[in-house]
C-alpha positions, 0 to 999 in steps of 0.5 A, a space after each residue: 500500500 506505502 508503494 501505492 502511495 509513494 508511486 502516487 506521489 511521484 507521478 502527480 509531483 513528475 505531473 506538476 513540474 512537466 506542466 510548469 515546462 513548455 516540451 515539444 519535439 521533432 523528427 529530425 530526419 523527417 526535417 533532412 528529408 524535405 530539405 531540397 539542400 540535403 537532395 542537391 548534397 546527396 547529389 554531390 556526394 554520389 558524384 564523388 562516390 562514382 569518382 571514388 568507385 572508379 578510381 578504385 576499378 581501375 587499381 583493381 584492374 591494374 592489379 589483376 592485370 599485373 597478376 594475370 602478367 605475373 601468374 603467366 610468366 613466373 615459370 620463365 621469370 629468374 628469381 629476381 625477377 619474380 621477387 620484384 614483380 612479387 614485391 610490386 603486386 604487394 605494394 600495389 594491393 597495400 595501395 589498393 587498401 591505403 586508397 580505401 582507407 582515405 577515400 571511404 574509411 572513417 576518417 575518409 574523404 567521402 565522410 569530410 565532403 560529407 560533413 564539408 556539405 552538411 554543414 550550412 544545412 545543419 546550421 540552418 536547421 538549429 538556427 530554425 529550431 531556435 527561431 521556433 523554439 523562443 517564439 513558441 515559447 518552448 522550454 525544450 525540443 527534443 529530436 525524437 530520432 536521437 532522443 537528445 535536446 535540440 533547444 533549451 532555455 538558457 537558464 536551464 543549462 548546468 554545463 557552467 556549474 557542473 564545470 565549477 563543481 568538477 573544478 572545485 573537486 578536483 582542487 580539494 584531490 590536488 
């Protein structure tokens, strides 16, 4: 029965503060979706991912040319010979993989264009998420997507004070 109550409790009290705060929400693909900007960076990026995805054919091509060529000769070739043209297949497939590794990697070029692009389309979507969060009154935006707060009032940000505290925490270790 006591937990009865002190769920009672707690719900009516989590009632009382969520009615004090004006909270709405967005989806934030939805949003990426209509813009016509996002479409033309789209087009850019597959651009580039064509000229990527071709740039890398034509090594794989060189490479299996170079192995059809070596498989051929390799019982006619000397020693040295063979070494070397062993030796260049390795550089050419450690080529192949450092090729990958900057154009479409995690820290690839592909993913800077990216981000290089977005850029002035994300700031324009905060910029529209603040407009409409002061004039509507809002207190926060969450992005249904991530689950994170897209727009707060000032005054409820704690970064400050929570950088102080860790400030005065980490005096009184010293």
């Amino acid at each position: 029965m006591i937990k009865l109550i002190n769920k009672i409790v707690v719900l009516v009290f989590l009632s009382v503060l969520v009615s004090e705060f004006k909270i709405g929400y967005l989806n934030a693909d939805k949003i990426l979706t209509e813009l016509d900007e996002v479409r033309q960076v789209q087009i850019q990026l597959e651009k580039e991912q064509r000229k990527i995805e071709s740039d890398y054919m034509n090594l794989e091509m060189e490479l299996d040319s170079l192995f059809r060529s070596y498989e051929q000769q390799k019982m006619l070739m000397s020693e040295e010979r063979r070494k070397k043209l062993e030796k260049t297949l390795t550089d050419k497939q450690a080529e192949i993989q450092r090729f990958q590794a900057e154009k479409v990697g995690p820290q690839g070029e592909i993913y800077k264009i990216h981000d290089q692009l977005m850029a002035p389309v994300y700031a324009k979507i905060d910029e529209a998420i603040q407009k409409v969060g002061k004039q509507e009154g809002y207190d926060y935006i969450f992005n249904v997507v991530s689950g994170g707060i897209v727009y707060a009032l000032p005054q409820y940000d704690l970064t400050d004070l929570v950088v102080k505290e860790l400030e005065k925490i980490s005096e009184t270790n010293e």
